[in-house]
C-alpha positions, 0 to 999 in steps of 0.5 A, a space after each residue: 468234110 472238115 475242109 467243106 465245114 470250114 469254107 462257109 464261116 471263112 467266107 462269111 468272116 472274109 465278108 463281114 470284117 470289111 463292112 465291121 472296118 467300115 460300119 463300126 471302125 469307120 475306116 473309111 468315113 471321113 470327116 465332113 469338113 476334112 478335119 475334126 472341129 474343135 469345141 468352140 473357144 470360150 467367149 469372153 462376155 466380159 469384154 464385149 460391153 462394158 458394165 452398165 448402171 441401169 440407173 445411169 442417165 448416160 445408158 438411156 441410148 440403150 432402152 433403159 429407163 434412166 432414173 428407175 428405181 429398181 430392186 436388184 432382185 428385179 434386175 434380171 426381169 429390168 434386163 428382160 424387159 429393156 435390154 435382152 442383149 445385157 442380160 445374155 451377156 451376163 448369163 454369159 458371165 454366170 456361166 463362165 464363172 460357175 458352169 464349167 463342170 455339171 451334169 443335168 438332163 437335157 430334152 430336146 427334139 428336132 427337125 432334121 431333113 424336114 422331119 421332125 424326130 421323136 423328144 429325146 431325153 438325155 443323160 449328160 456329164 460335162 467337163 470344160 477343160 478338157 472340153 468333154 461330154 458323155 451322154 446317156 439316152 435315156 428315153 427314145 433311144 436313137 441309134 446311139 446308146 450313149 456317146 463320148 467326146 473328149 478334146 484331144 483324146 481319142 483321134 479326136 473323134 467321138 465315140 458311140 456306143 451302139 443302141 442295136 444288140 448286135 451291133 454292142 458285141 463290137 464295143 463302141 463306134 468310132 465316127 468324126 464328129 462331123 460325120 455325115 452320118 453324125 450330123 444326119 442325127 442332130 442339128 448342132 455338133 457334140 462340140 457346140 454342146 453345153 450352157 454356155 455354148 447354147 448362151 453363146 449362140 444367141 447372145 452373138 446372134 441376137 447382138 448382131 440383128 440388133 447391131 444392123 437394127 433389126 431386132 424385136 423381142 416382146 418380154 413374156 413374163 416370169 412363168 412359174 414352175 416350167 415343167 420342161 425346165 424341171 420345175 424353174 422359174 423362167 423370166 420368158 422371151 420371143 422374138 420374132 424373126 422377119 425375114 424368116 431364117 435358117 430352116 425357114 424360123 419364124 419365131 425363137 423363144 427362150 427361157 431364162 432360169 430366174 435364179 441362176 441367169 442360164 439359158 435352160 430352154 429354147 424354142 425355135 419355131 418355123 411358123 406353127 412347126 416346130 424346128 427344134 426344142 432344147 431344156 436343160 434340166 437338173 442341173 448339177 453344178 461342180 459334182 464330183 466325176 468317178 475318175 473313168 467318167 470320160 474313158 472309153 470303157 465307161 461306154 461298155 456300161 449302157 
């Protein structure tokens, strides 16, 4: 009788621990690309294009009205209007020199596989060296309660905190941060995360549309108190994008916080749908991190 009582919880146990090896451990899933992509490097804005005068006749090639008096508050809206590209370059600056540690909030929603997911609100934890974010969803929670990534640090591989009860008495989930899996979630890597790196993104692309001549941008003013953005400031831009590119985009606006010069939103639509929408909001220059803000154990608490 004992024997009998044994025989279907041991049955049940030798079924379950391979699914949980492969489910929760990812054993055997595999990385995308064959290895684990690194955060991208950061990028020297500096060095890309050398210093301007915007009141310097010899800096008339490059649209800027030789000779205009200009505010230097107003600098950042002369940039807007006349050359995008320098102001990115210098946001980029901005970031580099005092966005390397914060926490914010960031709201984004997606279309991914043709289908456009519920807004997702997300509690965020950002440290450059080593590259390391922690996130928190705090509002339509996906299949992830919260996440971690840590360069260099555990197998290099990102860590999920599962949103299902069940599935938490496991602890946390092990995936490569390619995963297929991974990136059936969300259309950019946890190592492409960040200000800077959202900055980066347009800054080389729209540098090289306008390298080979086919760039327009239409300044759309300062708009006062974008809810999105937490209530900012945002000097506004759109450009049009003819032919349309990746996932069919037609039209990418963004928002540059007047103050600070980052990049707190992105708009990017692919004629009247939209593609995908990013706000960094509350954002938290140089805090103070609780020593386990990026350990594993952080997780258990989500």
């Amino acid at each position: 009788m004992l024997l009998r009582r044994l025989i279907i919880p041991l049955c049940l146990l030798i079924l379950l621990v391979p699914v949980y090896l492969w489910k929760v451990q990812g054993w055997w899933t595999a990385s995308v690309s064959g290895q684990d992509p690194l955060p991208a490097q950061p990028f020297d804005p500096s060095k890309a294009i050398a210093e301007f005068n915007p009141l310097d006749v010899s800096d008339a090639n490059r649209g800027i009205i030789a000779g205009a008096a200009i505010n230097p508050i107003d600098n950042i809206e002369l940039l807007a209007r006349t050359d995008v590209i320098e102001l990115l370059r210098q946001s980029l600056v901005k970031c580099q020199e005092t966005a390397n540690n914060y926490t914010c909030t960031l709201a984004k929603q997606e279309r991914i596989n043709g289908k456009l997911n519920t807004p997702e609100e997300i509690e965020v934890w950002f440290k450059q060296q080593p590259f390391s974010v922690f996130m928190h969803w705090k509002k339509n929670v996906t299949p992830a309660a919260a996440s971690l990534y840590v360069q260099g640090e555990n197998k290099g591989k990102i860590l999920v905190r599962p949103s299902a009860a069940a599935a938490k008495i496991f602890g946390y989930v092990e995936r490569p941060v390619d995963a297929a899996d991974v990136k059936a979630t969300t259309r950019y890597l946890v190592t492409e995360f960040g200000l800077r790196c959202g900055t980066e993104r347009t800054y080389k692309a729209w540098k090289e549309l306008r390298d080979k001549g086919n760039f327009n941008t239409t300044y759309l003013g300062l708009r006062k108190k974008v809810e999105e953005a937490g209530g900012r400031d945002c000097h506004v831009i759109l450009r049009k994008c003819d032919p349309p590119e990746e996932d069919g985009m037609t039209e990418i606006t963004i928002y540059i916080d007047a103050e600070t010069w980052f990049q707190v939103g992105s708009i990017l639509k692919a004629k009247d749908d939209l593609v995908g929408s990013y706000w960094f909001r509350d954002i938290n220059l140089n805090p103070s991190f609780d020593a386990k803000q990026f350990l594993p154990e952080t997780l258990k608490k989500y």
